[in-house]
N, C-alpha and C positions, 0 to 999 in steps of 0.2 A: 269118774266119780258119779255117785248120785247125787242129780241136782236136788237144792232145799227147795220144798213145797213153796209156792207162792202165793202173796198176797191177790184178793182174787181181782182185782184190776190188771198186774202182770201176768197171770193167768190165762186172762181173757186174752192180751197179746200176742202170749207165747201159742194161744191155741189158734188166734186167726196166720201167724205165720205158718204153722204147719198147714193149715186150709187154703192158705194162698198155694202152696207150694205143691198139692195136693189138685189142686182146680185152675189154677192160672192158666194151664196150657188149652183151657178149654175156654176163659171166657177171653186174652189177649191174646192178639198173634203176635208174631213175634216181630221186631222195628229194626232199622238199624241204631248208632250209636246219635246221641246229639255230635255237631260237628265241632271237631277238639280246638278248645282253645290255645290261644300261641305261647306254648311252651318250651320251644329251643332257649335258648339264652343268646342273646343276639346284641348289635350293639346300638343298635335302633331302640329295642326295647331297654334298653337302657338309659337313654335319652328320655322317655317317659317315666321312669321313677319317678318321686318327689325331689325335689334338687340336696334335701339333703342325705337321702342315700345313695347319689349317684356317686359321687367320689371311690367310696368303697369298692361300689361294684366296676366303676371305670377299672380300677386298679386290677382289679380279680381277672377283668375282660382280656386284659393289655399280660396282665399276664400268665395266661391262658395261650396266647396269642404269641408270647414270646418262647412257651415251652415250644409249642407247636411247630416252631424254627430248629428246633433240636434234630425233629425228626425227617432224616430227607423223603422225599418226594412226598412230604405229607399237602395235602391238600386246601390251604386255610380261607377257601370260601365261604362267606359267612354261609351257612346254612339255616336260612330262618322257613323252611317251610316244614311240617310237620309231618316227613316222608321216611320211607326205609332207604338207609342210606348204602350208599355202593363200597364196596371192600370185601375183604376174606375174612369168612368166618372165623371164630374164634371158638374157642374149649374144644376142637374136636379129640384133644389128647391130653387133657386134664386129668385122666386118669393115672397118669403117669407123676403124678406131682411130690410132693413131698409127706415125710411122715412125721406126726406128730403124736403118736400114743406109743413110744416106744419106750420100752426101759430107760433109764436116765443116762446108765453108762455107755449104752450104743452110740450114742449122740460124740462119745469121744473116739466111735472106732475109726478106723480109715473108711470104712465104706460110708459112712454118712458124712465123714469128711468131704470126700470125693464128691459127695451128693452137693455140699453145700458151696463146693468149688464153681460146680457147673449152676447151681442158683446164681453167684456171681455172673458166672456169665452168662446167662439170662437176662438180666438185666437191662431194661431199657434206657434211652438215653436221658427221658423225665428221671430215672430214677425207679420206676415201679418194675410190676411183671403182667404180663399175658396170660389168658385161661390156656392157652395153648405150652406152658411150658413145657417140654419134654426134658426131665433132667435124668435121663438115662444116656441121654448123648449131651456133647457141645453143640453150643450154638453156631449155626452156619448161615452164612451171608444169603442163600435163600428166607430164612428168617424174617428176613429184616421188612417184608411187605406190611405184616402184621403192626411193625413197627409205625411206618407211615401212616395208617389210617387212625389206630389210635394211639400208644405208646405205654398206656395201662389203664388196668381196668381194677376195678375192688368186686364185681359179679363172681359169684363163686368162689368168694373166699381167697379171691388173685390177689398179689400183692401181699395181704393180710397173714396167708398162711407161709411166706416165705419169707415173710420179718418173723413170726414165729419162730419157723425152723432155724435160721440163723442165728437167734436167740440162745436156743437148746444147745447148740454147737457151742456155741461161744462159753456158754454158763458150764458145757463139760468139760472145760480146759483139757488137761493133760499135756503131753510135751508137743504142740504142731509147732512147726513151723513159725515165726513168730509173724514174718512175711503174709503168710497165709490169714492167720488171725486176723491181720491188719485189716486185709482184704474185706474178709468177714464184714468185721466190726463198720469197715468204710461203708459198705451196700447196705449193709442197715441203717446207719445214718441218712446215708440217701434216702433208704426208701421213706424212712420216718419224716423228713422233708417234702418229699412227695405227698404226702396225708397232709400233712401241716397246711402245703399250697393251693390244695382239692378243695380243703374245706370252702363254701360258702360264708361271706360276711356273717349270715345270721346262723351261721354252726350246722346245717346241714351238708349232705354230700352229694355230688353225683354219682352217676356209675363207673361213670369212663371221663380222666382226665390226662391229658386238656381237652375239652370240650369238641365233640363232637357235633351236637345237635341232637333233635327229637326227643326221645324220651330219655337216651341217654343222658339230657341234661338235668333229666328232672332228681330233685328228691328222693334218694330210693329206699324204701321199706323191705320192697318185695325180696325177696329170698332173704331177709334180714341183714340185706348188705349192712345197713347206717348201724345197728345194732352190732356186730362183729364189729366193727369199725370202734365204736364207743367202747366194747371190752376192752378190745387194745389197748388203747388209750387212758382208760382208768387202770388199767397194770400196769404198764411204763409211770404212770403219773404215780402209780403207789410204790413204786421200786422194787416191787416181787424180782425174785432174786432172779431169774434169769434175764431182767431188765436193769440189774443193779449199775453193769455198764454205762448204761447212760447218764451223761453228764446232768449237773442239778438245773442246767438252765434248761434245756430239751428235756426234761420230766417235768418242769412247772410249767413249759409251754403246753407239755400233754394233758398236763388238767386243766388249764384254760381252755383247750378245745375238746375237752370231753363233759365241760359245764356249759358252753354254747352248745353242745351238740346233744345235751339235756332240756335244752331253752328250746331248741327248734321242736324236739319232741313234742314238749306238751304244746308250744306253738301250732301244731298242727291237728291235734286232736278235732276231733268234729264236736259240733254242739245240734242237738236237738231246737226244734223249732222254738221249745220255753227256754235254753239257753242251759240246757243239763250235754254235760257232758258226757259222748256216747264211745266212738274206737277211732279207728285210723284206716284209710286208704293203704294202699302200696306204694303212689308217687305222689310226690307234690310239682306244680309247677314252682324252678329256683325261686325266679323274683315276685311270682305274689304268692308263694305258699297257699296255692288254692291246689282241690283236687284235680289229678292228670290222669288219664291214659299211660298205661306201659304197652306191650305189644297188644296182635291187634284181636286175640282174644281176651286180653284182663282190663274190662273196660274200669274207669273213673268212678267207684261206689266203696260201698260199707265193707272193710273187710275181717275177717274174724282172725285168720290164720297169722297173718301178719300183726295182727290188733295184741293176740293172746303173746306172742313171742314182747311185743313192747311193755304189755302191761308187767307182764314177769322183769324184765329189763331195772322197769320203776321199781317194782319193789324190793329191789337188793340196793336202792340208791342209800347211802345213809343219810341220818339228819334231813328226811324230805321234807321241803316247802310245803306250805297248805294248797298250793297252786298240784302240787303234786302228787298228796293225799285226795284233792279233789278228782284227778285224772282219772287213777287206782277204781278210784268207790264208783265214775261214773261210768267206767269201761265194763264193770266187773255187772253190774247192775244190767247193763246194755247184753251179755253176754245169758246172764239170768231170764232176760223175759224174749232173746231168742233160740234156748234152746230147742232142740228136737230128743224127745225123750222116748226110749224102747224103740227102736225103727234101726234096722240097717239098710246103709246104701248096697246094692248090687250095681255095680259100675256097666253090667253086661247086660239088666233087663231093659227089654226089645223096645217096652212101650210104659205107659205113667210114668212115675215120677222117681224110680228104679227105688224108693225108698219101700220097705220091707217089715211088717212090725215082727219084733222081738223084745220080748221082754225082759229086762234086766240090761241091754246095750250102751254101752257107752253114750252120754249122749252129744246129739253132733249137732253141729251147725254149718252152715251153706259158706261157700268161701266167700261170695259177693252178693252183697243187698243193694236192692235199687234205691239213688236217694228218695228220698221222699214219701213211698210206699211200703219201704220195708220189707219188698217180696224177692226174694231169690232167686237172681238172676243167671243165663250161663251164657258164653258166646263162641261164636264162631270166627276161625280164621276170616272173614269177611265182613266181620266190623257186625255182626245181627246180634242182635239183644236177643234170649231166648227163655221162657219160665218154666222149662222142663230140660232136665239135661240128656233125658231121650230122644229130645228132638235134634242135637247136634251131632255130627257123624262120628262114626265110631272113631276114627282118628283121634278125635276130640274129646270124645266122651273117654277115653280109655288115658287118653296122655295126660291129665291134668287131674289136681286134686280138688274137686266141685265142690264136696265135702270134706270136714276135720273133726277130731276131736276133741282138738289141742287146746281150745279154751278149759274143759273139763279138766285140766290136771293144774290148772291153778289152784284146785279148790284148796290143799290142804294149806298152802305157802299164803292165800289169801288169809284162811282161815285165824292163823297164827298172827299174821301181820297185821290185821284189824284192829285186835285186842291191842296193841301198842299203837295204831294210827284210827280210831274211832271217824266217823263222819265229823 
């Protein structure tokens, strides 16, 4: 979209951000990160709550702790240090997953049948799935390492997109098996248990449960895990018809945790120093919903990509609170006086600030801003703060998205939705 001309106060902002971004690498070197505060979920740190949230979260702890027992050889050391933890990789064949944009009637042939057999047996003993699932074959007892370190994940749409598919299957009926159906029907329930268990006291989510450690436990925005997570949940809770299955008491427990998990939202939103509401981080730490570090390039700052996927999220919410009108207008405002307007990035230029004028361009904004400065930040596998992303290796520079555009395509859905939600 073409951004609206600004008031010339935001103006003046939007022009010093492009000048930071433009100059920073010349007048700041580059730091590393401040050192991360303690964000595992631990059961120490749970002892320092307030006495009256500890209850809740004991409960979450213990049973966290008891899934964890499900899975053999899992390892249930409390991990409170804020490190990369040891185990086999995950998603390496996520490619192979399930599908979900196919004709309606596929969903009742045998081969998707077949598909949905071996989602079943996918299935972990929590109840969830792996980014690793291969459902071109059965599951084999090699498998099962994956199991022990963590037992499921919601990262890349695990989990999430195999209560889907199971879904589709289900809502195609036709003559299966009735055995089979059951089956079905059984692992989704589970899995839908497993979300329910994930949840956080205060309606956020992890990445990976039960509870790993590190960042894993934090909050997660980034890749719009917590958001995917919340669609689910407001379709099961509205009984769209390939959720009609599910019984009335697990649909009204799904809108209770998909209105906590609208509570942590605006819960976390960041506020400016006058106390105006501006975007949203990637992670939160669980227990004080302050900002976190995820891996060890997406340090703990202002983020836009992740910000614009939430602020779109609010605005489909019906009947919004003024807490949540307020969210909307401060996000959207926050997005206004940091655009970059006519400039493309070149991901590949050797040296400055690889940004490019072009006139008429989309216009873009930096994935991460520094608190407090507002300047646009990039980092390096190495934990270094950096204000030019030609200064980080090519590795880096080429594998990550530094830049988006994705605030921009709120305009028209904002546009519309103002005129019925005014400041």
């Amino acid at each position: 979209m073409r951004i609206t001309p600004l008031p010339p106060r935001e103006l003046f902002v939007a022009l010093m951000s492009a000048l930071a971004l433009a100059t920073a690498a010349a007048v700041e070197p580059p730091h590393p990160w401040p050192a991360d505060p303690f964000f595992s979920v631990t059961a120490e740190r749970i002892a320092n709550l307030p006495f009256a949230a500890q209850p809740a979260w004991r409960a979450y702890w213990e049973k966290s702790q008891k899934a964890s027992r499900l899975l053999p050889g899992r390892d249930l050391v409390d991990r409170s240090a804020n490190r990369p933890l040891a185990g086999p990789p995950i998603g390496a064949s996520y490619s192979r997953g399930v599908r979900l944009d196919a004709p309606a009637n596929w969903y009742a042939s045998d081969e998707a049948r077949a598909i949905a057999d071996r989602v079943v047996n996918w299935q972990t003993a929590v109840g969830a799935w792996m980014k690793s699932g291969d459902y071109a074959r059965n599951r084999l007892p090699a498998d099962d390492e994956h199991d022990a370190w963590s037992g499921g994940t919601f990262d890349n749409n695990a989990t999430i997109n195999e209560l889907r598919y199971l879904a589709l299957v289900l809502h195609a009926g036709g003559n299966a098996e009735v055995a089979r159906t059951a089956a079905w029907r059984d692992s989704f329930m589970r899995g839908l248990v497993y979300i329910f268990d994930a949840q956080y006291p205060h309606g956020g989510f992890p990445q990976i449960y039960p509870l790993v450690g590190w960042y894993h436990d934090a909050i997660t925005f980034n890749d719009d895990v917590m958001l995917h997570l919340l669609d689910l949940l407001e379709e099961i809770g509205a009984g769209r018809s390939e959720f009609a299955f599910v019984p009335a008491a697990q649909a009204a427990r799904a809108r209770e945790s998909h209105a906590a998990g609208v509570a942590c939202v605006l819960a976390t939103q960041l506020r400016a120093a006058d106390g105006r509401r501006t975007v949203w981080c990637q992670q939160y730490d669980a227990l004080t919903q302050q900002p976190c570090a995820a891996r060890n390039f997406e340090p703990a700052a202002e983020c836009s990509l992740e910000s614009a996927a939430l602020v779109e999220f609010l605005m489909k919410q019906p009947h919004p609170s003024p807490e949540l009108i307020a969210a909307v207008h401060g996000a959207m405002q926050w997005f206004r006086s940091h655009a970059l307007s006519d400039v493309h990035w070149d991901r590949a230029a050797p040296a400055g600030t690889g940004l490019e004028s072009r006139p008429g361009a989309p216009a873009l904004w930096a994935r991460f801003y520094e608190f407090g400065t507002g300047k646009p930040i990039f980092s390096e596998r190495d934990r270094m703060i950096h204000y030019t992303p030609t200064a980080l290796s090519f590795e880096r520079r080429k594998g990550y998205g530094w830049f988006t555009p994705a605030p921009g395509a709120l305009g028209p859905h904002y546009a519309a939705w103002q005129t019925l939600h005014p400041r």
